[in-house]
C-alpha positions in Angstrom: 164.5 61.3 14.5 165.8 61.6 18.1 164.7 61.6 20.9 165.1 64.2 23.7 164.2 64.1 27.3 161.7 66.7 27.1 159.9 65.1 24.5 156.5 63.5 26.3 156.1 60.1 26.5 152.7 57.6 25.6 151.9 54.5 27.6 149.8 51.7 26.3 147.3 53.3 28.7 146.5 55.8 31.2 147.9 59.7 30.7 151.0 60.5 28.8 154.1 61.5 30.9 155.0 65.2 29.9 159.0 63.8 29.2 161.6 61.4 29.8 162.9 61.6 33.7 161.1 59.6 36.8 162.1 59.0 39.8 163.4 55.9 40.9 162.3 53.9 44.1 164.5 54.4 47.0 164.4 53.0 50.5 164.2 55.5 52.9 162.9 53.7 56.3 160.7 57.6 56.6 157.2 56.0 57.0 155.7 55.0 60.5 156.8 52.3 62.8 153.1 50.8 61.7 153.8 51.9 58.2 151.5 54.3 57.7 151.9 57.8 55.8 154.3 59.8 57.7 155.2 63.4 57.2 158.6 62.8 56.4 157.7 60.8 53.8 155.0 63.2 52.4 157.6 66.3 52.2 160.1 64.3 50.4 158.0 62.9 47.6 155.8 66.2 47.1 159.3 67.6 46.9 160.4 65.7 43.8 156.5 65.8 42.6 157.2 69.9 42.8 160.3 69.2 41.0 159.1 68.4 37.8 159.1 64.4 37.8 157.6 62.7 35.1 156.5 59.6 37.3 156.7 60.3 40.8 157.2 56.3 42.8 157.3 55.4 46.3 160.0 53.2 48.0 158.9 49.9 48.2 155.5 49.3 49.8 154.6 45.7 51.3 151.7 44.3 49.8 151.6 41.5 53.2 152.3 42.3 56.7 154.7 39.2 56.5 156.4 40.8 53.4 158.2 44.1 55.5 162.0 44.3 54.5 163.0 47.2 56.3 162.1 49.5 59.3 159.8 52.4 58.2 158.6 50.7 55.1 155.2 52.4 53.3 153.0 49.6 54.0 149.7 49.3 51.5 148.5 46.0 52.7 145.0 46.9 54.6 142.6 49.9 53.8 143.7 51.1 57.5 146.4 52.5 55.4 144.2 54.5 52.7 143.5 58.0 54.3 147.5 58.7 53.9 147.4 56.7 50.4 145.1 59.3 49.7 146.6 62.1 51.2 149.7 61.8 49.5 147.9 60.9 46.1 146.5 64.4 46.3 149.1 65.9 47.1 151.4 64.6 44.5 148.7 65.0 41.9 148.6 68.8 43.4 152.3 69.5 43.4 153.0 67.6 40.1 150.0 69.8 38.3 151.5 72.8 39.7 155.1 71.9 38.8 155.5 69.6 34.9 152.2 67.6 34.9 154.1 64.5 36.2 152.4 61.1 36.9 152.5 59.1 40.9 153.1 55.7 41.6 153.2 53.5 44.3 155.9 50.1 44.4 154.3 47.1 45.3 156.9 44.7 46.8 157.0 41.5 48.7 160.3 40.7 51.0 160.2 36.9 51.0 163.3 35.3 52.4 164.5 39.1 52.9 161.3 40.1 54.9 162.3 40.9 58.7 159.9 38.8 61.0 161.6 41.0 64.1 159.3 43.9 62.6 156.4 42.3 61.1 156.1 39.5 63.7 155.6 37.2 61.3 157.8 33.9 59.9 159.7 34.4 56.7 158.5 32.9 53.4 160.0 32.7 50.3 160.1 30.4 47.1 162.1 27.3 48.7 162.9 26.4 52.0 166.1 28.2 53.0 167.7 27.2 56.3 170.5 29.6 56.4 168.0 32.4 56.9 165.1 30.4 58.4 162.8 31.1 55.5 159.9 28.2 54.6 158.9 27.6 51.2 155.4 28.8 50.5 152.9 26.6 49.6 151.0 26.5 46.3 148.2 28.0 48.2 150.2 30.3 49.6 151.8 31.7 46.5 148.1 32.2 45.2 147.4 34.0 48.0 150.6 36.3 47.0 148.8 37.1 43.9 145.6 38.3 45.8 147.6 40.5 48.0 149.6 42.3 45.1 145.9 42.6 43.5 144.5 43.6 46.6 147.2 46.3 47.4 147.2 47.7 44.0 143.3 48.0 44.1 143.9 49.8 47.1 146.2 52.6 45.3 144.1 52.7 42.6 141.4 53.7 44.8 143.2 56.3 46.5 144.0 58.2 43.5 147.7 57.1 42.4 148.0 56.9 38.0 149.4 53.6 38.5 151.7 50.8 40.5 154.9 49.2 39.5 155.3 45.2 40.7 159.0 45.4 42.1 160.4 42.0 40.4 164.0 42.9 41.6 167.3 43.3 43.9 165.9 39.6 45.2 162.9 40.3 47.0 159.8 37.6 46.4 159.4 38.2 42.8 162.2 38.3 42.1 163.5 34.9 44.4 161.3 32.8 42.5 163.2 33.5 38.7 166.2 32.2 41.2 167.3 29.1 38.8 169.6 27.9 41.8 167.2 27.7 44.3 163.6 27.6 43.0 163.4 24.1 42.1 159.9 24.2 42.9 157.8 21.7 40.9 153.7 23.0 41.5 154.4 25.0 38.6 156.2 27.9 40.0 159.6 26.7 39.5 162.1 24.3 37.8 161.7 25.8 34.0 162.4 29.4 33.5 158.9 29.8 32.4 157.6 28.0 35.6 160.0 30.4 37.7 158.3 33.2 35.9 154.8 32.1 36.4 154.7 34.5 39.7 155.5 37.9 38.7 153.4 37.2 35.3 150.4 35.9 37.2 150.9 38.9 39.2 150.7 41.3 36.6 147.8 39.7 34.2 145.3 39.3 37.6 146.4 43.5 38.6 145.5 44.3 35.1 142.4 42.7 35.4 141.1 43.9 38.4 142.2 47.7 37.9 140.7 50.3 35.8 141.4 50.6 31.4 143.7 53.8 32.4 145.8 52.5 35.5 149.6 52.0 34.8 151.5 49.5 35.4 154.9 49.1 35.1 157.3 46.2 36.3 160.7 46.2 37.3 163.0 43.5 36.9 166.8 42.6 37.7 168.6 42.4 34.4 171.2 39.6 36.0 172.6 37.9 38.9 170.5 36.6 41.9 170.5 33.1 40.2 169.1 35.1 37.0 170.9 34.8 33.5 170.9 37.5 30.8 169.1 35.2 28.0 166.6 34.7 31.3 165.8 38.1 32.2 165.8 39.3 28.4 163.2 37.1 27.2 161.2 37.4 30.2 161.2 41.4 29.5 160.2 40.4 26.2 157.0 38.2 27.3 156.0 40.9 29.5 156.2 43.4 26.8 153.9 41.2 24.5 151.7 40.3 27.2 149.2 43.4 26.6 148.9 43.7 30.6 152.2 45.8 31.2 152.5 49.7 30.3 156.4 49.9 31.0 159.5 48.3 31.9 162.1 49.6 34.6 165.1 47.6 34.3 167.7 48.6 37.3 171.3 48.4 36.0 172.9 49.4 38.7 175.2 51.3 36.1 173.8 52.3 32.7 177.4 52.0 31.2 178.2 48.4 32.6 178.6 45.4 30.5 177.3 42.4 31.7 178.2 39.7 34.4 178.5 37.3 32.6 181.8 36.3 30.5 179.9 35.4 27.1 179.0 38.7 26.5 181.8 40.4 27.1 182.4 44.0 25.3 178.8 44.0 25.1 176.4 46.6 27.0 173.8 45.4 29.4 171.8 48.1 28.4 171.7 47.3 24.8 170.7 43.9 25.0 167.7 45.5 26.7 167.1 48.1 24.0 167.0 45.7 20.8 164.2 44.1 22.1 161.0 43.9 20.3 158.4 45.7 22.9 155.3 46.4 21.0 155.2 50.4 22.1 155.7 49.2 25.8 158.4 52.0 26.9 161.5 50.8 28.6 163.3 53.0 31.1 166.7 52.2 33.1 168.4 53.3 36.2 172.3 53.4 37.4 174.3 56.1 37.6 172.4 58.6 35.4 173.1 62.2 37.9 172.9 64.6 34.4 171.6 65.5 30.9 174.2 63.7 29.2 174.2 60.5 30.7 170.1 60.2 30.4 170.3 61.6 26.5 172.9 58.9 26.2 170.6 56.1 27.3 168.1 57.2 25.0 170.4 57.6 22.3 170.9 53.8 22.7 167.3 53.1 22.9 165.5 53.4 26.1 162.5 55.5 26.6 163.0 56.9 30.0 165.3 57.0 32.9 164.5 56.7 36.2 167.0 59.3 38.7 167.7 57.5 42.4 170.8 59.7 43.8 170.8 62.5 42.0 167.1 63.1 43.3 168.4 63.0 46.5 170.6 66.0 46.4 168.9 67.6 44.2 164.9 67.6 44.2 164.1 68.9 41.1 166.9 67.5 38.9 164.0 66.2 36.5 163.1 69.6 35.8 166.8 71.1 35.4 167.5 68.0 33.1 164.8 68.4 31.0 165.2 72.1 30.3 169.3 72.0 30.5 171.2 69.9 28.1 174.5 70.5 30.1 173.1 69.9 33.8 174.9 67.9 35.9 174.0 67.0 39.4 175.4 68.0 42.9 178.3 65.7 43.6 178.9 64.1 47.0 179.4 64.0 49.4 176.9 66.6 50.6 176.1 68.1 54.1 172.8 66.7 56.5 171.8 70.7 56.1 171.9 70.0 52.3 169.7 67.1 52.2 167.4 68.8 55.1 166.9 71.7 52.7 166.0 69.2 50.1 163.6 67.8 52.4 165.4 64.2 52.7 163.8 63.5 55.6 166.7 62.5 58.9 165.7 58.7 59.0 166.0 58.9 55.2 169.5 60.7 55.8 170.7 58.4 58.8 170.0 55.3 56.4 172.1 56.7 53.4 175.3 58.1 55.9 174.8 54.3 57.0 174.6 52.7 54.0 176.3 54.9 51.6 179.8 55.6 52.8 180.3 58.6 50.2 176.7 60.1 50.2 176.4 62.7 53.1 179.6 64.5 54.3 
């Protein structure tokens, strides 16, 4: 039988999502300089909440003071940050209930050796000592403490209302460093083996499920490759997690749903489908690259998957979740697009001055 995106979608736990399309987390340097709840960074995510997203998710939010990565980063790190954690809980569960019936989540991320002590005021840490960008190996004691504070920080969502959290294991921030098989030669345990280099992010995820509630989600996203990771790596690490009974879904980030992957022995193969064939125990597995319509998202579940998660095209267009679902043939605004555009789609002007920096075919 296939699947279609507006078919609803069970966890392991929590509520089911009422279909197949979430948004993706995006950097968007919109929260204040402290990182506090701004209203920039309200409107755009009660935006994409009123446009029909299955699983609304913040950018990245540091779990540490000493874990900030970018200017205007959500920060959820001390209850001094709870009133707008749960402001905007509310008001995503209000505009989501209004809108689809969509679920909200917060990122939990750690910077490591790509945390910016010029913001937090803080020295940069990360899984090995790394004098190229001044960043000193955490200690064993240290790296435990990491654990409390992405326990601590999702604790604090939970209590402010969110569905869930998603551990960002990624695009080489901290979780992500330490499954670096180049660098982490680390041997208290958390490195050297690929299982020791996984320890982290595992610990990470057993201790949040244990100290959050039998209907919190929690999802984890991981780097499929690259960033000192190999395929056979990251696959049976997805797999582990999967069988672990403390994960409710996977977000791999392909960067492009079609690619194949980096490295040469698996050639003519598709990333995504060595993703898709493996065993996961009803654990749902979503992707993200390059999926701005119908087709290409039907198309990933053809192969597979269980969701996809939307990053540009919910930019340009904040309820593409809702036109996807209901419109087999919808295809996304192409860019480049105008500042009044995004404005009008309430993309906030930080959030537009990063992506006409970053992203030289974006905004017009």
């Amino acid at each position: 039988m296939t699947t279609s995106l507006a078919d609803p979608l069970d966890l392991p736990r929590g509520p089911r999502w009422p279909h197949r399309v979430a948004l993706a987390p995006l950097t968007n340097h919109q929260a204040e300089p402290d990182g506090s709840l701004s209203e920039q960074e309200r409107a755009w995510l009660v935006r994409r909440a009123e446009g029909g997203m299955a699983l609304t998710m913040t950018c990245a939010a540091h779990v540490s003071a000493a874990g900030q990565s970018f200017p205007g980063q959500l920060a959820v790190w001390d209850d001094r940050f709870l009133p707008g954690l749960e402001r905007l809980a509310a008001d995503l569960r209000t505009a989501s209930d209004a809108s689809l019936g969509g679920r909200t989540s917060v990122q939990l991320q750690h910077g490591g050796r790509r945390a910016l002590p010029e913001l937090s005021g803080h020295p940069r840490v990360g899984a090995w000592d790394d004098e190229e960008t001044g960043t000193r190996a955490l200690s064993t004691g240290e790296v435990e403490q990491v654990v409390a504070d992405f326990v601590a920080a999702a604790v604090r969502c939970e209590r402010a209302g969110f569905d869930g959290v998603e551990l960002h294991g990624a695009h080489g921030y901290l979780l992500c460093q330490f499954l670096d098989g180049r660098h982490n030669h680390r041997t208290d345990g958390y490195g050297g083996s690929a299982e020791d280099r996984s320890r982290l992010l595992r610990e990470v995820a057993a201790e949040v499920r244990r100290a959050t509630g039998p209907d919190f989600q929690l999802g984890v996203r991981l780097t499929p490759e690259r960033s000192g990771i190999l395929l056979a790596e990251s696959t049976a690490l997805a797999a582990q997690l999967a069988a672990s009974g403390d994960v409710d879904y996977l977000d791999v980030s392909l960067w492009d749903v079609r690619k194949e992957p980096h490295e040469a022995a698996y050639s003519g193969t598709l990333l995504i489908d060595h993703f898709a064939a493996l065993e996961r125990g009803g654990v749902p597995l979503g992707v993200a690259g390059e999926v701005t319509g119908s087709a290409a998202a039907q198309w990933c579940l053809d192969r597979g998957v269980d969701f996809v998660l939307v990053g540009t095209a919910a930019i340009l267009q904040h309820d593409v979740a809702a036109r996807m679902v209901a419109d087999p043939a919808f295809e996304a605004v192409r860019p480049p697009v105008s500042r009044e555009h995004l404005a009008a789609e309430s993309v906030g002007p930080r959030f537009v001055d990063y992506l006409a920096t970053n992203w030289d075919d974006l905004v017009a």
